[in-house]
Structures are given as C-alpha cells and as structure tokens.
DOLUMDREN-31673 format. One line per field, with one value per residue (C-alpha): x, y, z. Coordinates in nm, 2 decimals, always signed. Layout:
! residues N
c1 (X,...) $
c2 (Y,...) $
c3 (Z,...) $
END
This chain:
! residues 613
c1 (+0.34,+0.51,+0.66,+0.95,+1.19,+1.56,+1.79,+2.17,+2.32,+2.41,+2.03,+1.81,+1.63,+1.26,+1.10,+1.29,+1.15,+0.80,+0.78,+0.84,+0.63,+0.28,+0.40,+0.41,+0.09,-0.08,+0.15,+0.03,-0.13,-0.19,+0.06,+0.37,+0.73,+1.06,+1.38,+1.71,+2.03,+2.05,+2.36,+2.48,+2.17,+1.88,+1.56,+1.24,+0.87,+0.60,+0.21,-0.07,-0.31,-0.22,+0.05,-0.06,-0.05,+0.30,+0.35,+0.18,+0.45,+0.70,+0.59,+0.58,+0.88,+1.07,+1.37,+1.70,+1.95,+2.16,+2.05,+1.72,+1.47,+1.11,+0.81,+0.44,+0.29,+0.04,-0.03,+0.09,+0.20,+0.09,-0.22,-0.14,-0.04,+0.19,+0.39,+0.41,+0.49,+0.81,+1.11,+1.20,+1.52,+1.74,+1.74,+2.10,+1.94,+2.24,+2.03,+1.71,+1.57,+1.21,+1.10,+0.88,+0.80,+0.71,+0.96,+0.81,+1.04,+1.03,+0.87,+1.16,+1.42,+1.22,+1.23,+1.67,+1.70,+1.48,+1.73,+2.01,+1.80,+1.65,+1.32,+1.07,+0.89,+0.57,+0.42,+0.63,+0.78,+1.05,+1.17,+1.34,+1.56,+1.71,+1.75,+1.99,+2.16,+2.21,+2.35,+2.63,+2.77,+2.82,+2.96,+3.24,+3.09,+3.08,+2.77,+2.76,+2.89,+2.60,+2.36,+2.45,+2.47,+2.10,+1.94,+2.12,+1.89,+1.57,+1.29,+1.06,+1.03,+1.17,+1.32,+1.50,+1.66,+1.89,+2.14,+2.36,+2.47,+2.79,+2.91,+2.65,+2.78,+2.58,+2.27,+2.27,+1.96,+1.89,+1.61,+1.58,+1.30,+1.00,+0.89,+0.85,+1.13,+1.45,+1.50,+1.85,+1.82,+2.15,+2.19,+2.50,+2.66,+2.32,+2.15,+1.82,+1.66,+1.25,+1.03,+0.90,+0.98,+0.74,+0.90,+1.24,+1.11,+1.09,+1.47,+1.64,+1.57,+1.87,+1.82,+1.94,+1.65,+1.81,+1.78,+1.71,+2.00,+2.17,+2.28,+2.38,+2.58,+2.41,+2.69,+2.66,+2.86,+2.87,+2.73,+2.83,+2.59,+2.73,+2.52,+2.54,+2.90,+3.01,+3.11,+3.08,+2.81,+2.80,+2.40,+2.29,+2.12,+1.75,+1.64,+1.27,+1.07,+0.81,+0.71,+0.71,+0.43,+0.19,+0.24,+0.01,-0.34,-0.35,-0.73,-0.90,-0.99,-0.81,-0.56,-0.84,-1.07,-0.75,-0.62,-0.94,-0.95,-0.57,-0.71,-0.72,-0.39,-0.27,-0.44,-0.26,+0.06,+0.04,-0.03,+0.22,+0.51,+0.39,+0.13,+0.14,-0.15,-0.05,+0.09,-0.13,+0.16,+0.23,+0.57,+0.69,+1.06,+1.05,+0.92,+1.19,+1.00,+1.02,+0.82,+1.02,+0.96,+0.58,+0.50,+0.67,+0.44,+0.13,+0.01,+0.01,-0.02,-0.14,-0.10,-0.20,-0.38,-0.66,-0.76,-0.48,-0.59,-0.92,-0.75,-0.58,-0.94,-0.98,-0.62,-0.74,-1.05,-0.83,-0.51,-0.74,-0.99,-0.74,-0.41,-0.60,-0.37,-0.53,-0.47,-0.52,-0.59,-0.40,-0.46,-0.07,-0.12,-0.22,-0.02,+0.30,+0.17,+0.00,+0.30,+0.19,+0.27,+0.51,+0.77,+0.98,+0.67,+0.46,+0.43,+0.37,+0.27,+0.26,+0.08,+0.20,+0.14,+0.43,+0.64,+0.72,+0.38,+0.52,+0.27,+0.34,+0.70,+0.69,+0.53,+0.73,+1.01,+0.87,+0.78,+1.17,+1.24,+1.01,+1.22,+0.90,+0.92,+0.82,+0.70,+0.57,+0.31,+0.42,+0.41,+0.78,+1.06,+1.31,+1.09,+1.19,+0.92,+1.08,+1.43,+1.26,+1.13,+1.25,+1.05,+0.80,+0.57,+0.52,+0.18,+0.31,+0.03,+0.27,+0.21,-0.07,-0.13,-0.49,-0.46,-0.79,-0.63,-0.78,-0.59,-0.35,-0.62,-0.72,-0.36,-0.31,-0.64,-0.52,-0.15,-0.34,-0.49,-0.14,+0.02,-0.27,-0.24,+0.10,+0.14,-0.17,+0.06,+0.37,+0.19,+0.05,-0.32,-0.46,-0.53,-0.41,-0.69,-0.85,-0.51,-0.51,-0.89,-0.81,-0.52,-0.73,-0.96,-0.74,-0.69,-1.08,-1.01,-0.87,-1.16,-1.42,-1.29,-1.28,-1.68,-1.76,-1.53,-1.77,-2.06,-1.90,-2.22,-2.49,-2.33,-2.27,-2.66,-2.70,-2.49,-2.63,-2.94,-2.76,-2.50,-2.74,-2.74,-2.58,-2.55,-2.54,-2.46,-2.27,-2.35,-2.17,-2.07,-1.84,-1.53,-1.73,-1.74,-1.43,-1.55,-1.85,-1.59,-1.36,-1.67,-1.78,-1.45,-1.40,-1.73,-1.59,-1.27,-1.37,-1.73,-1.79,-2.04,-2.12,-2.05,-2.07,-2.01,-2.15,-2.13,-2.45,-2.56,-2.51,-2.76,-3.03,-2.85,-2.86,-2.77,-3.13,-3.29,-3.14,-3.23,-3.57,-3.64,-3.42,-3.12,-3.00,-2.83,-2.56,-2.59,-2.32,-2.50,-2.31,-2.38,-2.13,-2.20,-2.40,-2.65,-2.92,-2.80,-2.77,-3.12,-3.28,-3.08,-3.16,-3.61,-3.54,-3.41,-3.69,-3.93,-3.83,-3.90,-3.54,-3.36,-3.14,-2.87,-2.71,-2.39,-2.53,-2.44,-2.59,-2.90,-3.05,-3.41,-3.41,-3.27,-3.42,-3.75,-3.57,-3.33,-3.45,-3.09,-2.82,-2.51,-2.44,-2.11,-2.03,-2.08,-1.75,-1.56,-1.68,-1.34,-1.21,-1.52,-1.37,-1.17,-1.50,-1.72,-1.52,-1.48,-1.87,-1.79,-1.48,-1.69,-1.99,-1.75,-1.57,-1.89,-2.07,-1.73,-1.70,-2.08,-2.08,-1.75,-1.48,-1.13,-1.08,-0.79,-0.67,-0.95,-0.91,-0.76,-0.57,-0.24,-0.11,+0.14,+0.12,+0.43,+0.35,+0.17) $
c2 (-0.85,-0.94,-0.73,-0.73,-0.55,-0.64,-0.41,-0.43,-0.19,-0.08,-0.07,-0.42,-0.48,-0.65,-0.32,-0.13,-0.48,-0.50,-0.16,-0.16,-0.44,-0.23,-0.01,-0.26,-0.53,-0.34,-0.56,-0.86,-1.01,-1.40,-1.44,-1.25,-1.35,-1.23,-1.39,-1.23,-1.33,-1.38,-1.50,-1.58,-1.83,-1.74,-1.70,-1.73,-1.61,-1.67,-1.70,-1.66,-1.40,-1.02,-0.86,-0.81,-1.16,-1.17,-0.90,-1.08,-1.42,-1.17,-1.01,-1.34,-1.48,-1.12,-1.10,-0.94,-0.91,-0.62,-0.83,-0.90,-1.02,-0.93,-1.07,-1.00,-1.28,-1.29,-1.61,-1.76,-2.13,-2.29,-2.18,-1.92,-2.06,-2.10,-2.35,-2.17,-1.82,-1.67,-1.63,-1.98,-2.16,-2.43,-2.75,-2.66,-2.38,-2.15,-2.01,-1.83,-1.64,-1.45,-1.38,-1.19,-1.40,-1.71,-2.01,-2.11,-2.42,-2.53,-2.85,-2.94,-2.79,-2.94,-3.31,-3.26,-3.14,-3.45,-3.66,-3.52,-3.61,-3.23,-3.27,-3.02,-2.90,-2.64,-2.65,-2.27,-2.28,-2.02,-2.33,-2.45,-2.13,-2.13,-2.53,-2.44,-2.19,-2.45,-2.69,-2.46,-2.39,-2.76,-2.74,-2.54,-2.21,-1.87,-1.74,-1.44,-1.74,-1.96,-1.70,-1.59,-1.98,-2.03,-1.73,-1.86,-2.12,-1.96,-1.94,-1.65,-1.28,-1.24,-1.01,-1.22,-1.15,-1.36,-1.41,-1.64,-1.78,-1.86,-1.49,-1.30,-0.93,-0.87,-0.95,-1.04,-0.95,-0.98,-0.85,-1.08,-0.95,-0.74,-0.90,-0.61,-0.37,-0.41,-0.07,-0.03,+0.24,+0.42,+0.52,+0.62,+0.27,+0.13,-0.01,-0.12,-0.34,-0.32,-0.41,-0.07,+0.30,+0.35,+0.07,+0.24,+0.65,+0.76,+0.59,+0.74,+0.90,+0.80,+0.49,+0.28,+0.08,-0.25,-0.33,-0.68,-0.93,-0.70,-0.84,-0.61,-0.69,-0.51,-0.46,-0.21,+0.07,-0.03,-0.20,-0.32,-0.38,-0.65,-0.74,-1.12,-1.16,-1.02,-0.63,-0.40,-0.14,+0.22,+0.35,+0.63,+0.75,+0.86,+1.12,+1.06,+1.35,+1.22,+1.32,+1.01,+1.20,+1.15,+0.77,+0.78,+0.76,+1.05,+1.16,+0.96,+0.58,+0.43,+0.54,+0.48,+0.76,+0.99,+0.94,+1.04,+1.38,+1.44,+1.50,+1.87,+1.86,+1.56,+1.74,+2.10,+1.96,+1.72,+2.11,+2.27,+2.37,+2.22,+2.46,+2.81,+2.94,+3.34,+3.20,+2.92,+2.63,+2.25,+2.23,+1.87,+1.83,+1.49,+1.31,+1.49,+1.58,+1.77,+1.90,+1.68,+1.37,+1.49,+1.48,+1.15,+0.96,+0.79,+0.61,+0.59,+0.30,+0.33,+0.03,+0.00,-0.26,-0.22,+0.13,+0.24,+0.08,+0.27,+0.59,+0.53,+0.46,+0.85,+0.91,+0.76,+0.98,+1.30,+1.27,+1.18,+1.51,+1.73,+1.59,+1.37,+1.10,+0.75,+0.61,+0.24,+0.10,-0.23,-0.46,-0.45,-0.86,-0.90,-0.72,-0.90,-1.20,-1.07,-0.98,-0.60,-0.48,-0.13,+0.04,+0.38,+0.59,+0.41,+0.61,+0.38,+0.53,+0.29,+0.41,+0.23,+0.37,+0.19,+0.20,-0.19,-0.35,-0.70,-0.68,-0.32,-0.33,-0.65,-0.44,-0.16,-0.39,-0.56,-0.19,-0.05,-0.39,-0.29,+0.05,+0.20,+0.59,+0.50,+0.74,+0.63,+0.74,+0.65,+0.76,+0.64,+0.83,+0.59,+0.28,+0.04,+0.20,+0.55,+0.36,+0.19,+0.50,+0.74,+1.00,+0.99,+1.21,+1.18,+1.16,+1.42,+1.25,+1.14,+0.73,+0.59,+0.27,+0.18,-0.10,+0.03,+0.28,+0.66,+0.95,+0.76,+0.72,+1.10,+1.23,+1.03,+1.20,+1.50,+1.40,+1.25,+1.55,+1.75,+1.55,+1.56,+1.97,+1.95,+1.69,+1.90,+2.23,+2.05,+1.91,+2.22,+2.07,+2.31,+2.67,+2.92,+3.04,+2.65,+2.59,+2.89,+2.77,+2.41,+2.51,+2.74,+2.48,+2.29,+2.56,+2.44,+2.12,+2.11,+2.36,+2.17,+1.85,+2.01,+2.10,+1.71,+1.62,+1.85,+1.67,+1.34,+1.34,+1.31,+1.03,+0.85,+0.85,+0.74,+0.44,+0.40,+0.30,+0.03,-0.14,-0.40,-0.48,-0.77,-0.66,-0.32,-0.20,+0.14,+0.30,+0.54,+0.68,+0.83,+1.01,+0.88,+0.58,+0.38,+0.57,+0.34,+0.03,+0.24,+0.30,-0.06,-0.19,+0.00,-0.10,-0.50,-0.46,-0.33,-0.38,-0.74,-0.64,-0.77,-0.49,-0.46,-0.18,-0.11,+0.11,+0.26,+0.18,-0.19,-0.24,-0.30,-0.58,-0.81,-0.70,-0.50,-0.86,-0.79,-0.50,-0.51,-0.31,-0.53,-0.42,-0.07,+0.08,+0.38,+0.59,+0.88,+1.17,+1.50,+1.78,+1.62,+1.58,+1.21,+1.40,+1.28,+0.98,+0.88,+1.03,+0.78,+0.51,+0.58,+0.64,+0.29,+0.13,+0.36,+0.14,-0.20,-0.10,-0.04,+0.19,+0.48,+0.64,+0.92,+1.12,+1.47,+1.80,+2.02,+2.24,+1.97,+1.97,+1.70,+1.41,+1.49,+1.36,+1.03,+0.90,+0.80,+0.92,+1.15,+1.22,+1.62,+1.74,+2.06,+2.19,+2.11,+2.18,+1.83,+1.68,+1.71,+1.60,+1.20,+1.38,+1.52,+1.25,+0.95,+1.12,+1.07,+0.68,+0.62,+0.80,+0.57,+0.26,+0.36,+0.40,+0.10,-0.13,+0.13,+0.06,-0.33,-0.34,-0.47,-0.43,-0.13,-0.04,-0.45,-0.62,-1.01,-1.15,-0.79,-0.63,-0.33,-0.38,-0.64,-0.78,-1.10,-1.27) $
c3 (+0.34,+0.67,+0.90,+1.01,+1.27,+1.38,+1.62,+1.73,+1.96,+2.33,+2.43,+2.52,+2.18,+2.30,+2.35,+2.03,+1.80,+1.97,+1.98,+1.58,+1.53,+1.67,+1.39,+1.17,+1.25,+0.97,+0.76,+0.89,+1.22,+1.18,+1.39,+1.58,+1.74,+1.83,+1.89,+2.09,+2.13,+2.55,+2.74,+2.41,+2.35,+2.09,+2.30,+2.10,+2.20,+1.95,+1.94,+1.69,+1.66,+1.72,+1.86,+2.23,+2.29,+2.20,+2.43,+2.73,+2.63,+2.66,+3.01,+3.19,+2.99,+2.93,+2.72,+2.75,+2.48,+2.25,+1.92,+1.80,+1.55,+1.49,+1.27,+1.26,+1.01,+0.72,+0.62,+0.31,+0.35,+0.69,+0.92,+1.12,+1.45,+1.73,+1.56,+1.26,+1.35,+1.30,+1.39,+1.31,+1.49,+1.36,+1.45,+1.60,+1.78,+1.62,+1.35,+1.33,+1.02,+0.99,+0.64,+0.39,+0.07,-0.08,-0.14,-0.46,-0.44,-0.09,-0.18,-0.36,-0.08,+0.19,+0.03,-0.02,+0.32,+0.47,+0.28,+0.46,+0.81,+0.86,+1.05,+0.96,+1.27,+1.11,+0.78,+0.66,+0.35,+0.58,+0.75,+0.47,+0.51,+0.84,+0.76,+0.48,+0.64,+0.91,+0.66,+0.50,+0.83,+0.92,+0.62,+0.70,+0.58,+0.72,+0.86,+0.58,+0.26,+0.41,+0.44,+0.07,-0.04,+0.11,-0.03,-0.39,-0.39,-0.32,-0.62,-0.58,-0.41,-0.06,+0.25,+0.47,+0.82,+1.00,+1.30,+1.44,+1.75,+1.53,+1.49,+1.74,+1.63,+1.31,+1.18,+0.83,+0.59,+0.22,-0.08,-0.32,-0.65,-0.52,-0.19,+0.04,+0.16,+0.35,+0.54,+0.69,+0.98,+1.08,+1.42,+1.68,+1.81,+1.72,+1.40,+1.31,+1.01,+0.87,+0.65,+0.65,+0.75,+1.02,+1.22,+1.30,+1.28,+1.61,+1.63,+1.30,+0.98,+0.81,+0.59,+0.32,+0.09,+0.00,-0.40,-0.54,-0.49,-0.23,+0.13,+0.45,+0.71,+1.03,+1.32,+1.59,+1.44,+1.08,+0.82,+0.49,+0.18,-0.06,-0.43,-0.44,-0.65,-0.33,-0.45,-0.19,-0.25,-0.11,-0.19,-0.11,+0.23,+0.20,+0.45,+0.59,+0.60,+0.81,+1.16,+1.36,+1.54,+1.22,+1.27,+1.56,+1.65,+1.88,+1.96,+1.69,+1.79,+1.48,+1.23,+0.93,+1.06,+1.17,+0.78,+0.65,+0.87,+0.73,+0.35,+0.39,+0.51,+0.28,-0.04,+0.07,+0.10,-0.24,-0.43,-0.24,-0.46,-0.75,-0.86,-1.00,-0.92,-1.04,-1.38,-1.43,-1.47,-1.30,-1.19,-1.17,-1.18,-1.07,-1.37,-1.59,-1.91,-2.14,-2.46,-2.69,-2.43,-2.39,-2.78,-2.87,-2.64,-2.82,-2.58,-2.19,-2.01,-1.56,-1.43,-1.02,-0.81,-0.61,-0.52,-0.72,-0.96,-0.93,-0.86,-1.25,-1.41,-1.30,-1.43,-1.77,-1.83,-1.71,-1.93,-2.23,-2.15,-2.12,-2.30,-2.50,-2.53,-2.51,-2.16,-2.08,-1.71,-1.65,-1.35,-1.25,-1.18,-1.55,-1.70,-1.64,-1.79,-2.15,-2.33,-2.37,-2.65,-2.55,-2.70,-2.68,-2.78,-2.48,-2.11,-1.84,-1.52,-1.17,-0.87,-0.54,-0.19,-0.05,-0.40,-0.29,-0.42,-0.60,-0.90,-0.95,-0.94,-1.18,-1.45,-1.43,-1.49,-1.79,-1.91,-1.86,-2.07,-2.35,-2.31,-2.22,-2.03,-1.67,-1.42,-1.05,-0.86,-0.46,-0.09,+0.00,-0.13,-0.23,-0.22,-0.51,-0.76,-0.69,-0.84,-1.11,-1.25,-1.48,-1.27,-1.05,-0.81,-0.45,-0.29,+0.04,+0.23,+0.52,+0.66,+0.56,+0.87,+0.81,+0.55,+0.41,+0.19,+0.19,+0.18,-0.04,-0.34,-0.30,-0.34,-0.69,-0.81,-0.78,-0.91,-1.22,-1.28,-1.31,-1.48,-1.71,-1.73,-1.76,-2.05,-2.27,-2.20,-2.31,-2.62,-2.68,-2.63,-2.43,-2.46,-2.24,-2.07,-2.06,-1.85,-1.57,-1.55,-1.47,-1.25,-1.07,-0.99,-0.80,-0.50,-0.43,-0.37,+0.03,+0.14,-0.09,+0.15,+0.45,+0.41,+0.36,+0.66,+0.85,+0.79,+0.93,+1.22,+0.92,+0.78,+1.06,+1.18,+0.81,+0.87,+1.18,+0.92,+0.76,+0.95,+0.92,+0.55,+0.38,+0.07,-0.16,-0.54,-0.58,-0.91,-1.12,-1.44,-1.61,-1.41,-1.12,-1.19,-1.05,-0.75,-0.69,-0.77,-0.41,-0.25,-0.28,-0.24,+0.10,+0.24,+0.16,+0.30,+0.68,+0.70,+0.56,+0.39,+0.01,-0.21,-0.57,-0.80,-1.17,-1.42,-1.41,-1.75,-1.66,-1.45,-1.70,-1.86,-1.50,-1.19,-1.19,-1.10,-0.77,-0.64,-0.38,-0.06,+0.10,-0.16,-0.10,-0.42,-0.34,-0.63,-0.72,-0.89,-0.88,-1.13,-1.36,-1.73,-1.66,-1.41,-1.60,-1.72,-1.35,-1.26,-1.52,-1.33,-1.02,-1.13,-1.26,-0.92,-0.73,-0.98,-0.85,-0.50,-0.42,-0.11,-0.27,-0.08,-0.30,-0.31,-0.45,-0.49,-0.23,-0.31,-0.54,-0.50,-0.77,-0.59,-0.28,-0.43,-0.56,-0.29,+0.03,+0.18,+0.08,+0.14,+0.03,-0.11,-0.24,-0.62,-0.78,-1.10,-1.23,-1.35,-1.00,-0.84,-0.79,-0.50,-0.32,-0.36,-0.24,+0.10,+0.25,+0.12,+0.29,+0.61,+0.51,+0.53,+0.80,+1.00,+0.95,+1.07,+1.39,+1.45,+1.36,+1.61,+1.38,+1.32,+1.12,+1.08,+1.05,+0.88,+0.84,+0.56,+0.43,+0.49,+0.38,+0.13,-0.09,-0.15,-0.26,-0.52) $
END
C-alpha cells in the first residue's frame, strides 16, 4: 500500500519524487524518504510521520541529483519510524531499494544473511532486500542478474525499486504477484517509475503497467522490460485519460469533500456512451458478451472488499431483480481460501477502485483457474484487474485521492445496475417496455444527486449535533441495506467514531439492548418496498428512548413525527435509490471528522489501495 516514486533524466529529481510523493501519501504516511544518486554518491533523507517533514529534512539538507528514489510508508513490519523508513541503503552504501509488500520469509533470509556477517540496522522485512542485492554483487554479479537473483528469492507480493552506485544510469524495478502497481512513465530524455498514476500525471500520460514476474530497466531515453527467464517483453502503452487538474484539491479543503461534489459529474460521465436512452438499450462492449455467453451463466459470483464489497451486496439484489440470476457476495479475502466451488457456467465479477487490490486480484485468479467468465469492475484502465479479466467496465469517475472511498462506490451502483439490464435483455428476462422503463430511470440519477449535494448546509448543522457521540447503529433493509454497513463504515474510517450497521430486522434479536438517549440510531427509510418494515423498526427504537436520525424521502409527513432528525433526499425509482441515499452519509461522515478536526482525507491506520494482505 506504499507509495512509491523514482525519476531518471536531464532535470534534478528531489522535487519531480517529492512532488509525486504528495500525490501519493494517500497510499501511506507512517513514514516518508527519498534517496538520489549525488556526485556519484547515494544521498538518503528519511523521517517518520507525513510527508512535510520530509520536506523540511530536505530544505535544510537539499538534494541534487538526475536519479532518484521515492517512498511514503505504511507500516507493515517495524514501527514506523526514522530508522525504519524507506529508502533503505546497503551496508556498502552502493545499493538502495524502497519497496511495496511483505517478505513473508525475511525471518529466514535475515538469519542466512547474519551468517554471512550482514548487520541488520531497522526492524523492515525490506532490509533484507537491498542486503541481498548487496551480496550478489560482491559476488561478481551484475547489478540487473543481482537484482533478478534477489527478487528470486523473495516469498510473497511485492513492487520493488532499486538503483546502484555500481551502474548509476538506470534504475531497475520489478512486480512480483499482486502487491500494488509498477507504473513505467515515458517521457522525452526523461523516465519516471510509481506505484500509482497520479504520481507521474502532470509529467506524462504514456505508461506501461508492469505484470507479475516482469522487471524494467529505467534509463534516460530507454527502457527495457524483461519477464524473469530474461525474454525481452514489448507491452503495450496505455494512454491516461485523466486531467492531472482533477488530481487536485482546488477550492474544496480536502480531496474527500471535493470527490463527493464530483458525483454529478462522476455519475454523467459513467452513463455517457453506454446508454440508449431513445431505444432503451445498455451498450457495454467492454465485457464482450454475448446472448449465447449471457444464457449459459447459472450463477454469478461479486467478489470486492470493503466498500466494494458493499457496493456488490447492491449488485446482488439488482442482477437477481431484474436478470434473475442468483448472485453471491464474496469477501474477496475469503474467498481465495474456501475452495469455491466455480466452473465454466459461473460469472465472477471483481470490483476494485485501483484494479490492483491484492485480495481482489487473488480471486480473480483462482476464478480464471476454475475457468470461470471474469469481468472487472475498476477505476484504472489497464490496472492488473483490467488484464485479468475477460471484460470489464470502467467507473469514468476520474482519481479518486481521499482513501475514504466515495464517488468510487456510487459509480459501481450504477454499473451494477447495467449490467443487470443488460444480462435480463440478453437472456431475454425482461420485457420490452419493463427495459426502456429501467433505462429511463437512469437519466434521473445525476440531477436526483445534484439536489442532495445542495442540501450539504442542513447536514452539516446536523453533524454539528453529533460530532460528539461515541457510538451509533445504521439501520437498513433490503436494497438499502449494505448502505447502512457504507454509511457506518465511513463514519469509522474518518470520524473515529464506533459505528455499527444491521440489518434492520436484527435488531430485535440483540443489538436493541443498546440503544438509549445516549445511542443515536441512523435509520434509512426511503419509499422503497420495506417503508414500513423500517417504520416498525424505527417506533421500536423511539420506544427505548432512543435518538433517530433518518434518511427519507422528501414530503414524508410520516417520519417527521418519528425521527428527531432527517436527512431529505429526493423520491427515487426505488431500485436506484442506493445511489441517492448514501450521498447525505458520506456528507454526514465527512462532516463530523471536518468538525472534530481530523485527518480526512488520511485517516490513521488506512491507505488507499490495499495491496497487501
């Protein structure tokens, strides 16, 4: 979940790599470093904590070099401190790596290099990289045969980058499994290395995505991409779409609140070209189906984790309403380890903001073993899911920097919700007029968010209520209810704050015994098809004395009477109404952090793609 940033060229490479790092600390901000190659000597500057204090090292020590190497850390093995923060040098001082992963056996590398005399200096299972490397060159080795020779021995997921006082025109940089990306950026006399897109944007929009087992050898005006038997590889160049502009905060006060306000926009663009509004038809090339494909499948199988995961509990209820196939929702970490039981007739369908989440990606490979179709839900075009996949769709929602995911769980509704339209036409499941109905619906949905964005004032002097709380249940039902588990689940991630969602029906067998004035219970009641069956939940929780807040639809003179606050949406064509009311939540969240003076957009403990395990 690192990131990282290397650059080789004509221009001085400390601001370029700190620079790419800011664009980057939403990856990680334990800890930060960077390491250039200066008079021919590597010069490190580390610290822990975020990335300006890095920057402040680097201002009274500054650096000067054509070749460097960047890192912003999230802990895995060690604290995250000075000592431990990458880039890490040899004990030779002619090596020095910085890393994404986990050495699953450093335990046993670091005892075989301490008996050839190595002294480990921080408590990183990283060190036991550069140490290796160190070794094969003393050996006799090549810097790119020790590099390779090191990696070889490596158990476990990882992006690794590396240079050398030894040969100090390339930097050298490898994938190994599903441990975050490697993103080669091409420039003119000038080439750059990442961990992630936004880090090199506003530089180039050329780039090459590294696959497992694949090393590059970065030089000024060429590279060359090897597989691990040493064939030279030629992939293909990926052109980024983005505007490096969107990457930026501009007038909002963090990236979380600015990626909220870009649903409309977000939502509009994920419908653009792939609906046929006149005919009433989903167009989506991408996942290559067909009618023969679409009526052998049985079964379909979303696997996600975290708010994806919640996003595919939405996914489920659509496809089997409308396509009626059965749908399953599988915790991507779990499902790698139960033997599932898949075969040709099975759909599996992965949703991964980055396409490079490590769970994620593990299950789609276990599905493509079990021969399974596989399509991919993702917000980066030629990420690894995007190559796993036998199709896949893009979210069109542009970066997503706050690691508190939103506008990346809205765009998957809607996705869900085609694909669930198209699959009933292609099976024939669906009448004609039923279709141009459903697809009709969906030119609502940006205006239908754009009215809740407008009442952002209202919910913030709701907050402004409750930024106090320690703890709070989210309620829901049916089609709304993984939107109580994101609702809850954002309010944990930036706020602190104890969360917990149920299905509303639940409460009565427990969680009830909870709930006092002192317990505020955020129920989701929209005129959906379990209006009353949330009404009777929420009578119940006004019995024990307890605070409601509701999402509602606006003009119900019902709830007013039972919830002490509400937070109004507009009336909504209920099977798209997940989209609508998870926006006044991810306000509500947002909110009470702003208020209670946190972190958003880097809360402690989180990164924003999860690329290990």
């Amino acid at each position: 979940m690192c990131g990282i940033v290397g650059y080789i060229g004509d221009r001085d490479a400390t601001p370029i790599i700190i620079n790419g790092l800011k664009k980057l600390e939403y990856r990680g901000y334990d800890s930060a470093g960077i390491a250039v190659l200066q008079n021919g000597k590597i010069e490190v500057r580390r610290d822990a904590g975020k990335l300006r204090k890095l920057t402040a090292i680097v201002d009274m020590q500054p650096l000067a070099g054509n070749l460097g190497i960047g890192h912003t850390r999230w802990a895995t093995h060690g604290m995250p401190t000075a000592n431990n923060a990458h880039p890490h040098i040899g004990s030779t001082g002619e090596v020095v790596v910085v890393h994404n992963g986990i050495v699953e056996n450093y335990l046993e590398l670091k005892e075989e290099l301490r008996s050839e005399g190595v002294e480990f200096k921080t408590d990183t299972d990283t060190e036991t990289i550069v140490h290796l490397i160190e070794l094969n060159l003393s050996s006799g080795l090549n810097f790119e045969n020790a590099t390779l020779a090191a990696l070889k021995r490596l158990k476990g997921a990882h992006g690794i980058v590396t240079f050398s006082t030894r040969e100090p025109d390339k930097i050298i940089a490898a994938r190994i499994g599903n441990a975050g990306g490697v993103v080669i950026g091409l420039g003119e006399n000038e080439n750059f290395i990442a961990s992630d897109i936004p880090a090199i944007l506003e530089h180039t929009r050329r780039v090459i995505f590294l696959e497992s087992e694949q090393i590059v050898l970065l030089g000024r005006d060429q590279i060359t991409i090897k597989d691990f038997d040493g064939a030279v590889l030629h992939p293909e160049i990926q052109i980024i779409s983005w505007d490096p502009v969107s990457a930026e905060k501009g007038e909002y006060r963090h990236f979380m609140y600015k990626e909220i306000h870009e649903q409309v926009r977000s939502l509009t663009d994920t419908l653009a070209g792939r609906v046929d509004f006149e005919n009433g038809f989903i167009q989506l090339p991408e996942l290559n189906l067909t009618a023969e494909n679409a009526k052998s499948f049985q079964r379909i199988i979303i696997t996600a984790c975290g708010t994806a995961a919640y996003a595919g509990m939405v996914g489920k209820l659509l496809i089997e309403q409308i396509a009626r196939i059965p749908v399953e929702v599988d915790i991507a970490s779990e499902f790698r380890y139960r033997d599932p039981i898949i075969d040709e007739t099975t759909l599996v369908i992965a949703i991964s903001q980055s396409g490079e989440t490590a769970d994620t990606l593990a299950a789609m490979e276990l599905a493509k073993r079990k021969r399974a179709t596989l399509w991919s839900i993702v917000n980066v075009l030629g990420s690894q899911a995007t190559r796993l996949s036998d199709g896949f769709i893009s979210m069109q929602t542009g970066p997503e920097i706050g690691v508190a995911s939103t506008k990346a769980f809205t765009a998957p509704l809607v996705d869900l919700y085609m694909i669930a339209l198209l699959l009933a036409d292609m099976r024939g499941t669906i009448s004609k007029e039923k279709r141009k109905q459903l697809v009709s619906d969906l030119r609502l949905v940006p205006a239908l968010v754009g009215q809740v964005l407008e009442l952002d004032k209202d919910i913030m002097n709701i907050a402004k209520e409750f930024k106090y709380m320690r703890n709070t249940f989210y309620l829901g039902r049916g089609i709304n209810m993984p939107i109580a588990y994101e609702g809850a689940l954002k309010l944990k991630e930036i706020s602190y704050i104890h969360a917990e969602a149920y299905p509303a029906g639940e409460m009565k067998h427990g969680p009830i015994a909870l709930v006092d004035r002192d317990f505020p219970v955020l129920a989701i009641v929209p005129k959906d098809p379990w209006y009353e069956k949330m009404i009777s939940q929420i009578e119940q929780v006004n019995a024990r004395g307890g605070s409601v807040l509701a999402v509602a639809t606006k003009g119900d003179e019902r709830i007013k009477e039972l919830a002490d606050h509400i937070f109004w949406i507009p009336e909504t064509p209920w099977l798209l109404s997940p989209v609508i009311a998870v926006i006044p939540l991810q306000l509500f969240a947002y909110h009470i952090a702003s208020l209670r003076g946190l972190d958003v957009d880097q809360p402690r403990n989180l990164a924003k793609s999860v690329t290990v395990e």
